[in-house]
C-alpha positions in Angstrom: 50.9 121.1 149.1 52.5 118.7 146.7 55.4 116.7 147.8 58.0 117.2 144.9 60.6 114.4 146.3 57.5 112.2 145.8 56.6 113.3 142.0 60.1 113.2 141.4 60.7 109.4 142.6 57.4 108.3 140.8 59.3 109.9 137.7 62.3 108.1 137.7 60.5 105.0 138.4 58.2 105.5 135.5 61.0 106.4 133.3 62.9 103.0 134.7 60.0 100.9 133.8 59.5 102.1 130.7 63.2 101.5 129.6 62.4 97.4 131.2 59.6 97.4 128.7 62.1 98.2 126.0 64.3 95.7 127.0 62.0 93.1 127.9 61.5 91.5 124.4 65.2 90.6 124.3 65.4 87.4 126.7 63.0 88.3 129.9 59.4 87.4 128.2 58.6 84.1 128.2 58.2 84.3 124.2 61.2 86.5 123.3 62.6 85.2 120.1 65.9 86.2 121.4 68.1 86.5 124.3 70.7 89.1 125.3 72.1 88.3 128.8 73.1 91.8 129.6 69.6 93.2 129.2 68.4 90.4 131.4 70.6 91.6 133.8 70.0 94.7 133.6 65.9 93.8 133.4 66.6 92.0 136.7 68.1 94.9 138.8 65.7 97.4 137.2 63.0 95.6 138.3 64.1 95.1 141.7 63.9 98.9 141.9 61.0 100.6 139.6 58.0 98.4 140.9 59.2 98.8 144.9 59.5 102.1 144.5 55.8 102.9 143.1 54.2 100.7 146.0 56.8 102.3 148.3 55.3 106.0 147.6 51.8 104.5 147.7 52.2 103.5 151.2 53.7 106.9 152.2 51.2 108.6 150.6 48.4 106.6 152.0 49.5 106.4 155.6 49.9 110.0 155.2 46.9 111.3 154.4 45.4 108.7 156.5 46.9 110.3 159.9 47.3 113.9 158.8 44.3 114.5 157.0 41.6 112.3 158.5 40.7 111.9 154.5 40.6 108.2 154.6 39.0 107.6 158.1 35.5 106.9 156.0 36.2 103.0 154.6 33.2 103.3 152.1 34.1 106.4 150.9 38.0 105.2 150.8 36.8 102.1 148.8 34.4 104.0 146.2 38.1 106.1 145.6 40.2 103.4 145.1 37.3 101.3 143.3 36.9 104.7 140.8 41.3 105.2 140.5 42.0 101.5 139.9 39.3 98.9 139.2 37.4 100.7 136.4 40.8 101.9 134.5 42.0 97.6 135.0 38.6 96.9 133.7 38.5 99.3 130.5 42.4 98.9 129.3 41.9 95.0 130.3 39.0 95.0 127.8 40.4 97.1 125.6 43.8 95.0 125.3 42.2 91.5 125.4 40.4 92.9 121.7 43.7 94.8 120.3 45.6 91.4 120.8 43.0 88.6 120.9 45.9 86.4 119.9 48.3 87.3 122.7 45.9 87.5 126.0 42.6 86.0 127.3 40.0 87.3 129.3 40.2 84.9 131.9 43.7 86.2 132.4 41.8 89.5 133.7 41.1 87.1 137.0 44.7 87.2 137.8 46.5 91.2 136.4 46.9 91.0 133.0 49.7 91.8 131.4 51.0 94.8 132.8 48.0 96.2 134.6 48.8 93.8 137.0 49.7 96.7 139.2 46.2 98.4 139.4 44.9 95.4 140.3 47.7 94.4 143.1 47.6 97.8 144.6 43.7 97.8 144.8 44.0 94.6 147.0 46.9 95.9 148.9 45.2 98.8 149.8 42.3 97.1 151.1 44.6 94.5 153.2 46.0 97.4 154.9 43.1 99.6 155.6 41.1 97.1 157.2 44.3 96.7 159.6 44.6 100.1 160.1 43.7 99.9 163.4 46.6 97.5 163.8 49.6 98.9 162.2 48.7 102.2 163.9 49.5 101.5 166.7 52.2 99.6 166.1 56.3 101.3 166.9 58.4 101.4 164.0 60.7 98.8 165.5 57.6 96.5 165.6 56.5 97.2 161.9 60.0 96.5 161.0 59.7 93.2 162.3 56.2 92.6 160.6 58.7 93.9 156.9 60.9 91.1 157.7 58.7 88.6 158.4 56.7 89.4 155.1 60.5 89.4 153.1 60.9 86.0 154.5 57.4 84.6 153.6 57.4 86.0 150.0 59.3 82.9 148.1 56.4 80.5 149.0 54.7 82.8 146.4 56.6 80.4 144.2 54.4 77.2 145.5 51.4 78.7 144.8 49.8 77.0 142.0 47.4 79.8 140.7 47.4 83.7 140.5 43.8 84.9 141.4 43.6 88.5 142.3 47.4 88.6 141.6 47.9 86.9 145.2 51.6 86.1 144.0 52.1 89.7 143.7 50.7 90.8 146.6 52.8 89.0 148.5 55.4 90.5 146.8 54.7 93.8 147.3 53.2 94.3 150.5 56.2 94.6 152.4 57.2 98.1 150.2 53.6 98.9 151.1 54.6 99.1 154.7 57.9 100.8 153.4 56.0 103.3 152.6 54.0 103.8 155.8 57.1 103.6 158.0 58.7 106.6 155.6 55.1 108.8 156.3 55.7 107.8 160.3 59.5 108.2 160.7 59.8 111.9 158.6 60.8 113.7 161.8 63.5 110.8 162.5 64.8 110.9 158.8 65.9 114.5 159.1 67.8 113.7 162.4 69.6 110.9 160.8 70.3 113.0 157.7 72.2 115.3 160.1 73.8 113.1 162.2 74.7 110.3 159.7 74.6 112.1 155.8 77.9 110.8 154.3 77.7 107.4 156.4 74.6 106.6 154.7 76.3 106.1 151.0 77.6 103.6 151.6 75.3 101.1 152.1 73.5 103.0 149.0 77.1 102.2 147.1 77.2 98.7 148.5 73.1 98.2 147.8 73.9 98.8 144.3 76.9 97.3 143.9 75.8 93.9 144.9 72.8 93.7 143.5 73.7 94.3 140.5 76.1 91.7 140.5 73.5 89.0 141.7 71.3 90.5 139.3 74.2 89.1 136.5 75.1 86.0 138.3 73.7 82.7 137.7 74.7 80.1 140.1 74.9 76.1 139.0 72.8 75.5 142.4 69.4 76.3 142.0 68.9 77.2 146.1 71.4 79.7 145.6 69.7 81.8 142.3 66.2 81.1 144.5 67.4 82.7 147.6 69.3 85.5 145.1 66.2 86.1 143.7 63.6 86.0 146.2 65.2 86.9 149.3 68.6 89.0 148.6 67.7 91.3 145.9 64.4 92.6 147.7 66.6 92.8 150.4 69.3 95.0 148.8 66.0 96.9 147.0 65.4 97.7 150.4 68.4 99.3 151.5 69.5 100.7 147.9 65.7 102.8 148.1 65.6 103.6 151.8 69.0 105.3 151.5 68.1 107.1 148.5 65.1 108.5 149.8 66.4 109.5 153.2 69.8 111.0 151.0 67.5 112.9 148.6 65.6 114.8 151.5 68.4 117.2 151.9 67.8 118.1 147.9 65.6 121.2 147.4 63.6 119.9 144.7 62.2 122.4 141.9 59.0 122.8 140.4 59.3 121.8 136.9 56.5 121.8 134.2 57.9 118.5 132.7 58.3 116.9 135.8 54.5 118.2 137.1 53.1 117.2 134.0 54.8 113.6 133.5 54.1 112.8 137.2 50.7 114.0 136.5 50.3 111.5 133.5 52.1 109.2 135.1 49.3 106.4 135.2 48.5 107.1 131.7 51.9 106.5 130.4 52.5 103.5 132.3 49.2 102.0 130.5 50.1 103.0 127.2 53.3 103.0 127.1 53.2 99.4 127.2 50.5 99.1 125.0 52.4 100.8 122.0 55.6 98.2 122.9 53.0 95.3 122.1 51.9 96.6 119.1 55.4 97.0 117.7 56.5 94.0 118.4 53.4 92.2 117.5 54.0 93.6 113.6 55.2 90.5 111.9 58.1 93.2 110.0 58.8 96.1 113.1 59.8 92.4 115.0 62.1 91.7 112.7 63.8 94.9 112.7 64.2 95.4 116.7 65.5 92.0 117.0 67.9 92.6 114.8 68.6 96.5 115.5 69.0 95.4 119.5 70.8 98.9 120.2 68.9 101.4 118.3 65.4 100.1 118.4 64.9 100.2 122.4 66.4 103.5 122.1 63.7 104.6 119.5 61.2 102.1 121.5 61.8 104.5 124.7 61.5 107.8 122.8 58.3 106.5 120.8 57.0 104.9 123.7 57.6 107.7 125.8 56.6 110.6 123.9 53.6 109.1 122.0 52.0 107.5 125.2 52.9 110.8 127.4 50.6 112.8 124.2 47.6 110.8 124.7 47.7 110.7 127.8 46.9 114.5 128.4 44.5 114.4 125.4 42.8 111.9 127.4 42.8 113.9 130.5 41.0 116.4 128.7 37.7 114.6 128.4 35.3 114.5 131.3 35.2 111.0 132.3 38.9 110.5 132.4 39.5 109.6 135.8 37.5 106.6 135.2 40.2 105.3 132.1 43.6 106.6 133.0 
């Protein structure tokens, strides 16, 4: 059966990273011809959300099919799925994006998650890490996974003094600790729905707090350069963390509905993250539709979310149509 608290976070994270797409041309890519410092700021707390949350639910949903179902016991099997979901789709839009904007990307770029696909590629590597230490983490408590989190939290700014990207290993280190997010929320669901009942109006608060003071790091910039560092690669996640967890265990009291728009964007949900993105390039890319959103910096991400949203949400589910889709979207 279809976990609807699940489709309904991937949603919402999908829906927040397309609005950080919009957003992103106006200060937060490294060639924006302009800068607006509250859309950085809000860029920088978005981010510290949407991307967690999608590695967050791949965990959960991994670790629990993994122990419930048995359906991932078979590594070749496991790695001919994950190969099929997320190599050959990086492959084909990687191609396929590298010849719509020759002038923007390079091929050898593909070595280390271009662009945006970035993801497919992390989380193929990311699954592989953790199932061939599946017979680790298993058997670890949740106190001790907890630990192995914190540790990873700590480790992820010397992502920073890496000098390359290969395999998007700056990423992964990024991410992996949501990963295991994710596989301590598949393990602890019994434990969730004690603390629920015990603790229910305790736990906004750190959710109130979470949000509160990220958000303000997320605007500040300090004059000391340790300071924004730890901010950024250590607080943040941190906050990300507790801002997410509380939500998740909060929202398992809501008795979520099965809607058609909801079952069909989560359904689509890899497609539109491809495309979306894709259509965002294009229009800023046009010499004259540049122009315009830099200029119309209200309206046009407005109209660049709707577009972007609507258009790339379309063709995805005419893609789906055609036989060999699973191996493109």
């Amino acid at each position: 059966m279809r976990n609807l608290q699940v489709s309904y976070f991937r949603v919402g994270a999908m829906m927040i990273v397309i609005i950080y797409h919009c957003l992103c041309y106006y200060g937060v890519w490294a060639d924006s011809p302009i800068t607006n410092p509250i859309y950085v700021g809000l860029c920088k707390f978005m981010n510290s959300i949407d991307m967690p949350v999608f590695f967050i639910i791949s965990g959960f949903l991994y670790a629990d099919k993994l122990l419930n179902t048995g359906k991932y016991n078979n590594s070749k099997d496991f790695l001919k799925k994950k190969v099929k979901r997320l190599l050959i789709p990086y492959l084909f839009w990687g191609i396929a994006i590298n010849i719509l904007f020759i002038n923007r990307y390079h091929f050898i770029s593909m070595l280390d998650g271009l662009s945006h696909l970035w993801f497919l590629l992390t989380l193929l590597v990311i699954f592989i890490i953790v199932h061939l230490m599946r017979k680790k983490w298993i058997v670890m408590k949740i106190s001790s996974l907890c630990i192995l989190i914190f540790i990873l939290l700590l480790i992820t700014p010397l992502r920073i003094l890496i000098p390359f990207d290969f395999l998007s290993i700056k990423q992964i280190l990024q991410y992996l600790p949501y990963f295991f997010i994710g596989i301590i929320f598949s393990r602890s669901k019994a434990s969730m729905q004690t603390l629920l009942v015990k603790k229910n109006k305790l736990l906004m608060l750190p959710l109130l707090c979470g949000v509160s003071l990220s958000i303000f790091l997320c605007f500040y910039t300090s004059n000391i350069h340790f300071i924004n560092t730890i901010s950024k690669y250590i607080i943040i996640p941190f906050l990300s963390i507790i801002i997410i967890s509380s939500s998740w265990i909060l929202c398992q009291r809501i008795n979520f509905k099965e809607v058609g728009i909801i079952r069909s964007l989560d359904k689509n949900s890899m497609g539109i993250y491809i495309i979306h993105h894709i259509l965002i390039i294009a229009a800023i890319s046009n010499t004259q539709l540049s122009v315009i959103i830099g200029t119309h910096y209200i309206v046009s991400p407005i109209l660049l979310f709707l577009i972007g949203t609507l258009a790339s949400w379309k063709i995805s589910s005419l893609m789906k149509k055609y036989k060999f889709s699973s191996y493109y979207i």
